[in-house]
Phi, psi and omega in degrees: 000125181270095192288003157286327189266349168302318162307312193296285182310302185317302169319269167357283179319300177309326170299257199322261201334321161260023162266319177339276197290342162310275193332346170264315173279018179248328180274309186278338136353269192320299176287336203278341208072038201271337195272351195267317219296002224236321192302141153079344201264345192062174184301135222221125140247158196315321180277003152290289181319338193268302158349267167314328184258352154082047193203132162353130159272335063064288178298308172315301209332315218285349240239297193290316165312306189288338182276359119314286210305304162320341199081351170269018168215152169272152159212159207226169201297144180093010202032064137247171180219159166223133196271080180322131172012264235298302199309336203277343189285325185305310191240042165183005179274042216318328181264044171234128195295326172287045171237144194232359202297338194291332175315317201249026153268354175281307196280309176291358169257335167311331187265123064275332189267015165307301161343256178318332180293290188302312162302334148281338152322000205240326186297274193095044177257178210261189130247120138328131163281000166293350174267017216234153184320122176325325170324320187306301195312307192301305170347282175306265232300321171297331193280309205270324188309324172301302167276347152343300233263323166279325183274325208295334176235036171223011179196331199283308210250329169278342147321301192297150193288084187081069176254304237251297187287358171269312233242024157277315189294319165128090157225190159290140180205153193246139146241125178272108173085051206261004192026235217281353177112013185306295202282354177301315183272297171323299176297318180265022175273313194265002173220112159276349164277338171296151181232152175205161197215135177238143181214149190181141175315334196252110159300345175273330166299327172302317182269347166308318194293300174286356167260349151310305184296311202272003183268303191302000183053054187224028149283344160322336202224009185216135149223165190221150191215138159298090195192183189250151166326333183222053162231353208245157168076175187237195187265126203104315216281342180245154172249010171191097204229127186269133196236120161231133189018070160240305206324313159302014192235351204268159136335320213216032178328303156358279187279356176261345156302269176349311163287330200275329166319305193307325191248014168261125161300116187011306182262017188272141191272174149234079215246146197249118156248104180230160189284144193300161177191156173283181184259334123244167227303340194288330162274022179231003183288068160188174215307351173254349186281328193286320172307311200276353218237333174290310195279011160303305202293294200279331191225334179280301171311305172295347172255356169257019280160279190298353201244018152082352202254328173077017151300289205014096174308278177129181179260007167258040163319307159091188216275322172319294147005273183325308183291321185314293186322312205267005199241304176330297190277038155080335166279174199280318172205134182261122157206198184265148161249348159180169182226175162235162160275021175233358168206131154283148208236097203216133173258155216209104140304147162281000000 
């Protein structure tokens, strides 16, 4: 046994076990405000902090040592600590495409479902995602909305081939898998002449979705329905229909291509927002492929799995995969029109 390479993992192993349990103190971070009351302020002791956040000092203390020890907070002489620039746009900056906090409201609600998880390893039966701790929905919209919020009408959608100068004009669009409706709402504040419709499966997103719509006063022009990927439109009936980062979570990817073929009008698009990924597992072996490939494991797979069809892509597919499905299901080509490092952008012609 080359016990140098045992140590190197056991060390690994210890990192990782306290980035595990960061991530629940990175979510009370989060709720308590300890990371904004932090923003912009210099060095804080814990009873300044505690002070300002209406929060325990006892906790803070402890709250602040471990995130120095992680590295997310500095410390300075005298226990004090401070939340450098850069960290605080990460973790508290919403309208930023580098802010992840939402992740990790993701992920800790996603390990609630270890329990049922492990009895489906055993199984192979599926979980829905209507099934998993209520957290997950907000989460996800918060961990994906930053970039949404940067790219989708400022690169994304001007990509697509005359996509962008139709829905200046005025057309129909579909979102597929649309939860609370982020991405939905973010198209329709930028094109008013254009209608759009979200549809999705989890009836409580759906109605977070439409009250959303209506604070923002754009129900004239959105609506959100309850329903499955090859259930909504008529033939025709849409000039663009989106799927982010759903499609890989579905059952039946195929047949939710297909159907969206069906309900596109001639000149009509299809755009695939999906998580970036290589085309095999050897081209995801590195710190963003290990994030998508856990939360594939706990929330993409058991929700294409529980829906009976047995594709279940998984989010690390990649763009080959991803074109086979779409060339399969009647379009003529699929190709990339732009990336991030956390997603590929792919347009699907009839």
């Amino acid at each position: 046994m080359d016990e140098t390479r045992l140590m190197a993992f056991v060390g690994r192993a210890v990192g990782d076990l306290g980035a595990l349990v960061n991530g629940a103190l990175v979510v009370i971070g989060d709720r308590l405000g300890l990371y904004r009351a932090m923003a912009g302020a210099g060095p804080l002791t814990p009873a300044e902090l505690a002070e300002k956040t209406g929060t325990a000092e006892r906790y803070v203390r402890e709250w602040l040592s471990a995130q120095a020890a992680h590295g997310y907070l500095d410390h300075h002489e005298g226990d004090r600590f401070s939340l450098p620039e850069e960290h605080a746009v990460a973790l508290t900056d919403e309208t930023s495409p580098a802010c992840v906090v939402g992740g990790y409201e993701l992920g800790l609600a996603a390990v609630h479902a270890t329990d049922r998880l492990t009895d489906a390893f055993r199984t192979g039966a599926g979980m829905g995602w209507g099934q998993h701790h209520h957290d997950v929905f907000e989460g996800c919209e918060r961990f994906f909305r930053p970039g949404y919020r940067a790219s989708l009408v400022a690169a994304w959608l001007p990509a697509l081939d005359g996509v962008e100068e139709r829905l200046r004009t005025g057309i129909r669009v579909a979102d597929v898998g649309c939860g609370h409706g982020a991405s939905t709402l973010l198209m329709a504040e930028a094109y008013p002449a254009s209608t759009f419709v979200g549809i999705d499966v989890h009836e409580p997103s759906v109605e977070a979705a439409r009250k959303r719509a209506a604070a923002a006063g754009l129900s004239d022009r959105v609506a959100f329905e309850v329903g499955s990927a090859t259930g909504y439109g008529a033939p025709g009936a849409f000039d663009l229909v989106c799927f982010f980062d759903s499609l890989h979570d579905m059952g039946d990817p195929a047949g939710a291509c297909a159907h969206a073929h069906s309900v596109l009008d001639e000149a009509g698009s299809m755009m695939l927002v999906e998580p970036f990924a290589g085309d095999s597992v050897a081209d995801n072996l590195h710190p963003v492929g290990a994030a998508y490939y856990a939360f594939s494991t706990l929330l993409c797979t058991p929700n294409s799995l529980a829906e009976d069809v047995g594709i279940a892509l998984g989010a690390q597919a990649g763009e080959a995969r991803l074109a086979e499905v779409v060339t399969g299901a009647g379009f003529a080509s699929c190709r990339r029109v732009a990336e991030t490092p956390f997603n590929l952008v792919l347009e699907a012609k009839a």
